[in-house]
C-alpha positions as CSV (number, residue, x, y, z in Angstrom):
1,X,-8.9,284.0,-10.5
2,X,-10.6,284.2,-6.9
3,X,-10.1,281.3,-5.0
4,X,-12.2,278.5,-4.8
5,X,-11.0,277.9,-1.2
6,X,-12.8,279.8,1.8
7,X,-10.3,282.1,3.5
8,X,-8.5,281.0,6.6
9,X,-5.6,282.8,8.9
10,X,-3.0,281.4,10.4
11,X,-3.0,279.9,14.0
12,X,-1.8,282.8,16.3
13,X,1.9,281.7,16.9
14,X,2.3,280.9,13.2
15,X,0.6,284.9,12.8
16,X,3.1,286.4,14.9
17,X,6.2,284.1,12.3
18,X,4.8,285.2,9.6
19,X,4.7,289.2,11.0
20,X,8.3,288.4,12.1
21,X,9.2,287.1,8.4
22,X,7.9,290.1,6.9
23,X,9.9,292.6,9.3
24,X,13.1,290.7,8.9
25,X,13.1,288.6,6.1
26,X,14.0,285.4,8.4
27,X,12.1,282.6,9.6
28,X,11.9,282.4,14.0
29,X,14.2,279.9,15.1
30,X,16.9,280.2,12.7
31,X,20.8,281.2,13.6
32,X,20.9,284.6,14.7
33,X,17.0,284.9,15.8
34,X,15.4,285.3,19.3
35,X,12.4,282.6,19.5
36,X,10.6,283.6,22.4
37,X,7.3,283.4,20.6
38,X,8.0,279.8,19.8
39,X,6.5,277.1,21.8
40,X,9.6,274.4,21.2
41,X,12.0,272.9,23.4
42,X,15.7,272.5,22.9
43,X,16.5,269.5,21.0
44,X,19.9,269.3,21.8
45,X,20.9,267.1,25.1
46,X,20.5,268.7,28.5
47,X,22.7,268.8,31.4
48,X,22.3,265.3,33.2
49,X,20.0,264.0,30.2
50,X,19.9,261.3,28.2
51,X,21.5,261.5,25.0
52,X,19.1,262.4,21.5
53,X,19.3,260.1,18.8
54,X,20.8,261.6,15.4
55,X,19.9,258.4,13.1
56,X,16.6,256.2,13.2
57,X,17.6,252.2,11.8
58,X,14.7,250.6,10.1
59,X,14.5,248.4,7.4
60,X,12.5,248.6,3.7
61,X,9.7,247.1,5.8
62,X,9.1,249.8,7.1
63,X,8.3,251.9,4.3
64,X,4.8,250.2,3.9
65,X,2.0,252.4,5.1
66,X,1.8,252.2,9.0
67,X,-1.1,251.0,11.3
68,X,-4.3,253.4,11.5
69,X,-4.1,254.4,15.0
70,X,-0.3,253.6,15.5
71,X,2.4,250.7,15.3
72,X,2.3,248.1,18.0
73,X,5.4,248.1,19.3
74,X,5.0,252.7,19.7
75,X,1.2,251.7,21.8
76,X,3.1,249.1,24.0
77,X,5.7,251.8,25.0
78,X,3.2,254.8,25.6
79,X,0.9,251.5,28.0
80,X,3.9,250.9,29.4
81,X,4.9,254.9,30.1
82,X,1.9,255.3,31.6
83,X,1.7,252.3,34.2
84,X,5.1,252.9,35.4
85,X,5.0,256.6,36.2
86,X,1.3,256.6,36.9
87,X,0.3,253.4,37.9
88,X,-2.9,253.6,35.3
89,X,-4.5,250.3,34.0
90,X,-4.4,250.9,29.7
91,X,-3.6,248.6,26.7
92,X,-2.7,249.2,23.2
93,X,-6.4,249.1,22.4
94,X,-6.6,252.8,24.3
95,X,-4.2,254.7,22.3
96,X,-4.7,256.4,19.0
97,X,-1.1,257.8,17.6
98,X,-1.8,260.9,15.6
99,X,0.8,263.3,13.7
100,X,1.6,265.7,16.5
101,X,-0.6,266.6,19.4
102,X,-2.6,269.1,17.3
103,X,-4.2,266.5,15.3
104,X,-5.4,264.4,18.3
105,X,-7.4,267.6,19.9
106,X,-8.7,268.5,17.2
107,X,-10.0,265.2,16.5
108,X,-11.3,264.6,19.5
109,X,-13.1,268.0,18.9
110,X,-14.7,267.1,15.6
111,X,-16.1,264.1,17.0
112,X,-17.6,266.1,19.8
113,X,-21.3,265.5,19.8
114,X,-23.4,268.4,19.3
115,X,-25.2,268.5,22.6
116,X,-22.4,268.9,24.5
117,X,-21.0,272.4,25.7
118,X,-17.2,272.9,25.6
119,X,-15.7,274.5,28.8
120,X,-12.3,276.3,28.1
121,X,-10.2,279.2,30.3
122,X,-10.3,282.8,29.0
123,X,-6.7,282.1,28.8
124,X,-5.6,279.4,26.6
125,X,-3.6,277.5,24.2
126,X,-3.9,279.8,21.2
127,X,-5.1,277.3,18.6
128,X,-8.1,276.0,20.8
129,X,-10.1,278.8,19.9
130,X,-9.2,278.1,16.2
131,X,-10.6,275.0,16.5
132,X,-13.9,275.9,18.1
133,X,-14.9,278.3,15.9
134,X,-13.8,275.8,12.9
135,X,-15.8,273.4,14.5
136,X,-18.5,275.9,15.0
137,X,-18.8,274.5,18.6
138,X,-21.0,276.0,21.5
139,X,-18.6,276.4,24.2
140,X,-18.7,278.5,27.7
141,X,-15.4,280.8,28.9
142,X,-14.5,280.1,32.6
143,X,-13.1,283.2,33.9
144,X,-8.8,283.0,33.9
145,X,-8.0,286.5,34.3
146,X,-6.2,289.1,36.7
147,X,-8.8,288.9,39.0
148,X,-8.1,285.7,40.0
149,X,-4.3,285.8,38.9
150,X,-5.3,282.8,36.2
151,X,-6.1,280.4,38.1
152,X,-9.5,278.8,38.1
153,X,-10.7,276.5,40.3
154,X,-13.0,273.0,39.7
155,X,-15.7,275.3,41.6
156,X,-15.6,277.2,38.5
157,X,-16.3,274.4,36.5
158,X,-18.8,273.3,38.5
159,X,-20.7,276.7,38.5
160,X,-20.9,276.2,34.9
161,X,-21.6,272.3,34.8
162,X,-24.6,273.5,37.4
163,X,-26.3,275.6,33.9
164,X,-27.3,271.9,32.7
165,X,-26.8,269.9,29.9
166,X,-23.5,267.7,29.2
167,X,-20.3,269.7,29.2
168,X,-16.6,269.0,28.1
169,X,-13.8,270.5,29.7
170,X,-10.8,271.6,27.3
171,X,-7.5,272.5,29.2
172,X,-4.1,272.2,28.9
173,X,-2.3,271.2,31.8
174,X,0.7,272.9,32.5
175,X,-1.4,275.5,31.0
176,X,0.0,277.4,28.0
177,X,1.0,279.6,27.8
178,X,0.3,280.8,31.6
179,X,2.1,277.5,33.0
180,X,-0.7,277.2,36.2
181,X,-0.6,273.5,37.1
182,X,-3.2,271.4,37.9
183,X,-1.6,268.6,39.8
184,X,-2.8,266.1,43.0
185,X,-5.7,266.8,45.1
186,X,-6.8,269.5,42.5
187,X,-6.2,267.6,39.4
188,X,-7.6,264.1,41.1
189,X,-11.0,266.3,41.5
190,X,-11.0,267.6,37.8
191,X,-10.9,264.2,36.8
192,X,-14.0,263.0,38.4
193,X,-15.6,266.1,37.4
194,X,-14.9,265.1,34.2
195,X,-15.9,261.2,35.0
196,X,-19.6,261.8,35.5
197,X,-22.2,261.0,33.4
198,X,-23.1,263.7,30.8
199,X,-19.4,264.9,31.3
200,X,-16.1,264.0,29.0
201,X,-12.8,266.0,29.0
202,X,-9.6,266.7,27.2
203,X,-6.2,266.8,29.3
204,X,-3.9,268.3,26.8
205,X,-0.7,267.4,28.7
206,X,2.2,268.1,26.3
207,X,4.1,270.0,29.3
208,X,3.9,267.5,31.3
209,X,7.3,266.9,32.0
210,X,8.0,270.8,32.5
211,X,7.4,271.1,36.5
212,X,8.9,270.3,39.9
213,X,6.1,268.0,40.5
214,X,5.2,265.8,37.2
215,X,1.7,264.2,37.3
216,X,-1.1,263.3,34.7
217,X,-4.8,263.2,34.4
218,X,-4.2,259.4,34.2
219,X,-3.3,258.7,37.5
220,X,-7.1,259.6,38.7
221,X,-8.9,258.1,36.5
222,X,-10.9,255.3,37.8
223,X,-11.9,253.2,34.8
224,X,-10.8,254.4,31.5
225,X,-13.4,252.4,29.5
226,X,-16.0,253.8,31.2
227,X,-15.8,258.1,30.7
228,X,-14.9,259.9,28.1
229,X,-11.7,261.7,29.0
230,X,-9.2,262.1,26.5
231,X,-5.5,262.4,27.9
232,X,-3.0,264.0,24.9
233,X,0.4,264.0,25.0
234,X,3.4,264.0,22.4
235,X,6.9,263.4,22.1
236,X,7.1,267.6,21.3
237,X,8.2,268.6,24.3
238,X,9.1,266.4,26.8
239,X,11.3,264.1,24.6
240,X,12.5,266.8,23.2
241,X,11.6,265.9,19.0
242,X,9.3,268.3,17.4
243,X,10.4,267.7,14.3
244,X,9.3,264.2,14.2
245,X,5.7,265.1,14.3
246,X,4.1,262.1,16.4
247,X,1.4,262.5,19.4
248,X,-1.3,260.7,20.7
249,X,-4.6,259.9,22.3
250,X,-5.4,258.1,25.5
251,X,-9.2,256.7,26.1
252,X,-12.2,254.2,25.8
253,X,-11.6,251.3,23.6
254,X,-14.9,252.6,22.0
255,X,-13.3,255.8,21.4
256,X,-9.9,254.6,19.9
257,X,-12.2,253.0,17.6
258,X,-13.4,256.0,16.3
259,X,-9.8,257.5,15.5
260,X,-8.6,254.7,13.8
261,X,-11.5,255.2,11.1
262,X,-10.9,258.8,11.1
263,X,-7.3,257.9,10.3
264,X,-8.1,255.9,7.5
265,X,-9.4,258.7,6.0
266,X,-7.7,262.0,6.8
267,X,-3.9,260.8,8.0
268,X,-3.2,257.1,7.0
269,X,-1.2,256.6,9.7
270,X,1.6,258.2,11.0
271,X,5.4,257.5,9.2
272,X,6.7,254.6,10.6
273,X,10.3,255.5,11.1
274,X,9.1,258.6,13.5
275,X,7.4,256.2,15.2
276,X,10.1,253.8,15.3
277,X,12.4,256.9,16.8
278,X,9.6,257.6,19.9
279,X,9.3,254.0,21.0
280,X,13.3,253.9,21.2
281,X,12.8,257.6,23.3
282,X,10.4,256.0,25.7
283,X,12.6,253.5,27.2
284,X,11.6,253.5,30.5
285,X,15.3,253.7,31.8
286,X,15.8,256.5,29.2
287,X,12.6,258.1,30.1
288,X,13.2,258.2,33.7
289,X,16.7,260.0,32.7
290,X,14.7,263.0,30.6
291,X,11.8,263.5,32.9
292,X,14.6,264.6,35.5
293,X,16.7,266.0,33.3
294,X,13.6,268.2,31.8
295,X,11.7,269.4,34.5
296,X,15.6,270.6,36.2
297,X,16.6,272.4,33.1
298,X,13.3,274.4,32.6
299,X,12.5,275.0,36.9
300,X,16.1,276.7,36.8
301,X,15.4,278.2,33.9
302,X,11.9,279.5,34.5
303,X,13.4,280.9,37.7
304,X,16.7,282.6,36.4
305,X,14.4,284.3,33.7
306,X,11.7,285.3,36.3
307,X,14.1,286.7,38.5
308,X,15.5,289.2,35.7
309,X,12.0,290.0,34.3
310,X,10.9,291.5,37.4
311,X,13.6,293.6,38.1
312,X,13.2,294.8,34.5
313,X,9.4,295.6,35.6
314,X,7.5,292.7,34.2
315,X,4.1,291.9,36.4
316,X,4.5,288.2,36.3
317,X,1.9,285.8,36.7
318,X,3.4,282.7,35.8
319,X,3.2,279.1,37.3
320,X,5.1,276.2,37.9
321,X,4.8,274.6,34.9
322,X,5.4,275.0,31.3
323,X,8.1,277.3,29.4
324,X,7.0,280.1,29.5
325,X,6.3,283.6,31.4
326,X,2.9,285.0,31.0
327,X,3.5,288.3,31.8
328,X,2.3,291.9,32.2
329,X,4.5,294.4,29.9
330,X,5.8,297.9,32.1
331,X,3.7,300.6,31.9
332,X,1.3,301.4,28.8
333,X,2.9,299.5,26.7
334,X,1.2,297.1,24.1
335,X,2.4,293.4,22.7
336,X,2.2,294.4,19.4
337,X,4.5,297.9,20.2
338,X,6.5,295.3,22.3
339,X,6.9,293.1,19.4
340,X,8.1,296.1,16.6
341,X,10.6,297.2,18.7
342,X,12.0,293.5,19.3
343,X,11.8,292.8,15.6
344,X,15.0,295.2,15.3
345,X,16.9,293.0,17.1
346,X,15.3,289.8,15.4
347,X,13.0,289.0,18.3
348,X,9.3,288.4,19.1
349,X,6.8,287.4,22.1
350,X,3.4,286.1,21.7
351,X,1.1,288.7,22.2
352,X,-1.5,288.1,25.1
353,X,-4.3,288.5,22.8
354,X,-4.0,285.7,20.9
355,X,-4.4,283.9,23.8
356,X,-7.6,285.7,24.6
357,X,-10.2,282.7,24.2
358,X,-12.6,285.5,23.6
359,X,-10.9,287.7,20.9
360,X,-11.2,290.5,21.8
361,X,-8.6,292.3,19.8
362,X,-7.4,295.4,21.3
363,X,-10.1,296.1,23.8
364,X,-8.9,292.4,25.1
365,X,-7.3,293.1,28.9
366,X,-4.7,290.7,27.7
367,X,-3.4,293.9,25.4
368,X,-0.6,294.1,27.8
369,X,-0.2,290.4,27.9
370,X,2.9,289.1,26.9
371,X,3.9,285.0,26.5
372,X,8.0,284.7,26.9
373,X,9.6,281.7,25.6
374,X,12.5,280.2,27.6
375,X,12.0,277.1,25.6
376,X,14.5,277.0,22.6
377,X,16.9,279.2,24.8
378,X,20.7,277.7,25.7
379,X,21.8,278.6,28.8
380,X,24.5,280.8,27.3
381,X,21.9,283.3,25.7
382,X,20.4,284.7,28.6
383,X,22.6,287.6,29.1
384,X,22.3,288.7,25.3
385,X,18.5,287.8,26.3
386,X,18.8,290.4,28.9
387,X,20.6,292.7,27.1
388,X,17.8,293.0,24.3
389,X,14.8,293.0,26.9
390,X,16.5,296.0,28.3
391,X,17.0,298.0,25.1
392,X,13.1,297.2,24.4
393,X,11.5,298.1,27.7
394,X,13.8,301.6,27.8
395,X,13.6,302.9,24.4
């Protein structure tokens, strides 16, 4: 029988798995698999880091359905985050806790209001576009290309603010997967671009930690009740727990207020034992400890990885931030060729055209656009790493 569901495919990340599943007959991450397409950290501890909890204690209290927009001793520890690293002025009544990062943006998206035009990079976090076109939101593509080695500037923005109407940027920052960082003077004036009337933004900051110089959108803002920026964060990367599914939302009171009645109807809440586990892993003497510890592991990292890349031809064009390489493959060579040769050593990249905010498929200039995961990698894999890249690039 024909489906009564309309058709969907999957997110581009989870298209590139699935490709990988079929070619090997393993899922990515597993013992004995190369992850570089996957956007996860390790989860293990790292060098000079605080340790990660193996066992969450809560009691048969707990198994009541949680809070709408998030327990409040979790919204108390993200407040508290935020005015000790960034000295920002917000209460529990700013925070919406959502089931992953995901969620949040897309949320914030649905909510959009028509008139407003969505401003996003030609080079982007591959499930942005997803959303958009889900959404069936009018957005604008500022240009993040070779040409200006993917990395826009708020004069950009404001070329396309100057068109008219109310516009609403949508950026990740560290950007993924190019890992260009907005941070300081330049971040401080995306902000107040943002903070004008007419004008609302989304800081998708789950890299946040993964750079030598760790800021947020929330240290600029002025007066969080009155703009419509959205700051989105999650304990994914930076504290290290993927698997315990638990973002959130930073704005207006007003617009908190909104996610917590979307919540009572799409996620109920979020499990209350994850969120038990991220208040315990926000500890501001524990959080000090990983933000270190992070952005040390990944910078060497980042570098050491960089370093062979090159020499093995790679164009790279990557940033400061993040954990990845965007990169430009050796010679004529193609992602997806890239990719079937790598899958007979139980390997994949991200091809570049998924993160093509235009789709263009294989006319896309990012055809020769690679995203390299350095993630989920121990240190002790980088010479088999190596070893593999080599065997690819040369045969």
């Amino acid at each position: 029988m024909e489906s009564a569901l309309t058709h969907f495919p999957p997110m581009g990340v989870y298209e590139t798995l699935f490709k990988f599943k079929d070619a090997t007959g393993l899922y990515m991450g597993v013992d004995g698999t190369h992850p570089w397409a996957q956007g996860f950290p390790l989860t293990s501890p790292l060098p000079g880091g605080p340790e990660i909890p193996t066992s969450i204690s809560f009691t048969y209290k707990d198994l009541k359905y949680p809070s709408a927009t998030g327990e409040h001793e979790l919204l108390v520890a993200i407040c508290r985050y935020y005015k000790e690293f960034y000295n920002c002025d917000i209460h529990p009544h700013n925070v919406a806790v959502f089931a992953g990062g995901r969620p949040a943006i897309y949320a914030t998206l649905a909510f959009l209001k028509p008139e407003y035009r969505v401003l996003v990079e030609e080079t982007e976090y591959t499930p942005y576009w997803d959303a958009l076109r889900l959404l069936e939101k009018n957005y604008e593509i500022i240009p993040s290309n070779v040409e200006n080695s993917f990395r826009p500037t708020v004069e950009n923005y404001e070329a396309a603010a100057a068109k008219g109407g109310s516009v609403f940027l949508l950026k990740s920052n560290p950007c993924n997967p190019t890992g260009v960082t907005w941070t300081g003077d330049q971040l401080r004036s995306m902000v107040q671009f943002c903070s004008q009337s007419g004008r609302g933004g989304l800081f998708d900051e789950a890299y946040e930690f993964f750079s030598d110089n760790i800021d947020s959108a929330l240290r600029y803002v002025q007066n969080i009740e009155d703009s419509n920026i959205f700051v989105v964060s999650a304990a994914t990367k930076g504290l290290q727990a993927p698997g315990l599914r638990v973002g959130w939302v930073v704005s207006s009171k007003h617009n908190i207020e909104l996610f917590r009645n979307f919540s009572s109807i799409s996620m109920g809440g979020v499990a209350r034992p994850s969120q038990i586990c991220v208040t315990g892993l926000l500890d501001i003497e524990r959080v000090t400890i990983a933000r270190q510890a992070v952005a040390r592991f990944y910078s060497n990292q980042r570098r050491r990885y960089g370093e062979a890349l090159r020499k093995l031809g790679f164009e790279l064009f990557t940033g400061d931030g993040g954990f990845y390489h965007w990169m430009k493959l050796p010679g004529n060579l193609t992602a997806d060729e890239f990719n079937q040769r790598l899958f007979a050593f139980k390997a994949a990249i991200l091809p570049g055209t998924l993160c093509d905010m235009f789709r263009r498929g294989e006319s896309s200039p990012h055809t020769h656009f690679v995203r390299f995961s350095f993630g989920p990698l121990p240190e002790d894999s980088f010479e088999t790493d190596i070893e593999i890249l080599v065997k690819c690039i040369s045969s």
